[in-house]
N, C-alpha and C positions, 0 to 999 in steps of 0.2 A: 489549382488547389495547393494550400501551403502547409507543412507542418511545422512545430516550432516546438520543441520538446526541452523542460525546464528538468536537470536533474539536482536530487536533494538527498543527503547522507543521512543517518541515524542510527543509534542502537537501542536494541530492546532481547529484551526475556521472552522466552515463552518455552510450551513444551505441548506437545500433542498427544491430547489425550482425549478419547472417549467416553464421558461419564457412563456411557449406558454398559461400558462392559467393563470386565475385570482389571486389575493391575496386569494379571499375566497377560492377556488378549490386548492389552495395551502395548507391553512389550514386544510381545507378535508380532502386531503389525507396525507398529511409529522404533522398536528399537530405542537405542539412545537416547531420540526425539521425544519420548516419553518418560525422561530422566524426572525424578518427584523430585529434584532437588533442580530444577529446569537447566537453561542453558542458552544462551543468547547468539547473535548473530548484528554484522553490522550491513545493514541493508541500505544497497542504493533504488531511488526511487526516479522514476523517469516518469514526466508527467506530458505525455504529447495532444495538444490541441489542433485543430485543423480549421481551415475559414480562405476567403478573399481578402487581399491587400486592400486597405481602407485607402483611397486615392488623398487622402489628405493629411491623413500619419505616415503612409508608407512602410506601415506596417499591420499585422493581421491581429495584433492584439497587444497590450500593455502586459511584455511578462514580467514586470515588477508587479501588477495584479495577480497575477496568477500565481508568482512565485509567494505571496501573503495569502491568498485561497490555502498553498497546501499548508503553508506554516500553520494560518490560522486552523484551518480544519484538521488536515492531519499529523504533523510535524509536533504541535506544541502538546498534542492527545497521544500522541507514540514513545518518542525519544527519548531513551531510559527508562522505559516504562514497564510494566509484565504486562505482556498480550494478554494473559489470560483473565488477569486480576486488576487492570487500572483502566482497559481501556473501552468504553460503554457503549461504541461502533463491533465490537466484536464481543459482546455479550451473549455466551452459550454458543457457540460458533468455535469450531477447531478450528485455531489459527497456521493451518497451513497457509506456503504460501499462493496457494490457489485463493484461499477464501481471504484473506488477506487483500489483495489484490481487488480483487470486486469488493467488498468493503471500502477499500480506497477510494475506489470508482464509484460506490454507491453516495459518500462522502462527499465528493467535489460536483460531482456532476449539475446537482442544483444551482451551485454556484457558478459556475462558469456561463458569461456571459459575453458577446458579442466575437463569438467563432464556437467552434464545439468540440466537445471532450472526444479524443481519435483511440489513445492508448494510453492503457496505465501499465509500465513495466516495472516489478519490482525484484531488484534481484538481491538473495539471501546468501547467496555467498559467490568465488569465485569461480563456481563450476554449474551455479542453478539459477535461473530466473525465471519467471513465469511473467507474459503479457497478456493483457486483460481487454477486449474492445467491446466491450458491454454487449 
């Protein structure tokens, strides 16, 4: 078994918040993260597939495919975007990067054709990432 993992840069807005509970209890618990005047991050995305070498490409998948899968699906729906306000995969959804993450994953996976989707790693900054294997 092979893995082949495509990575991809972006930046976006967001801010974690709760609708169901107060400003304060938002504070509570997200802190900063729940700044009303939001706050962004520049996120790398790792998009790893997995499959058999095809004996006559000699390879397990066309990642110029897969690198237009996340452009088309996620890349061109994210990047400079508000998480919370532009992007209609995360609709009513705390854009942590947990739920982020499986969003992504919920995102490509249809698409991904001929090997299969292994992990989606997305990391929000220089000391946090969270990986996702459906």
């Amino acid at each position: 078994m092979f893995y082949l993992t495509r990575r991809e840069h972006f930046n976006a807005a967001h801010k974690l918040y709760n609708k169901n509970w107060s400003d304060e209890k938002n504070l509570e618990v997200f802190g900063g993260c729940a700044n009303p005047n939001w706050h962004g991050h520049n996120y790398v995305l790792f998009v790893t597939v997995k499959g058999e070498v095809n004996p006559e490409t000699g390879y397990v998948v066309n990642m110029k495919d897969i690198s237009t899968l996340i452009r088309t699906n996620i890349l061109d729906k994210v990047d400079h975007k508000n998480l919370n306000l532009d992007v209609d995969f995360l609709k009513d959804i705390v854009p942590s990067a947990e739920n982020f993450a499986k969003a992504i994953w919920d995102e490509l996976k249809p698409h991904i054709k001929d090997c299969e989707l292994h992990c989606v790693k997305l990391q929000e900054t220089e000391n946090i990432y969270v990986e996702y294997f459906g």
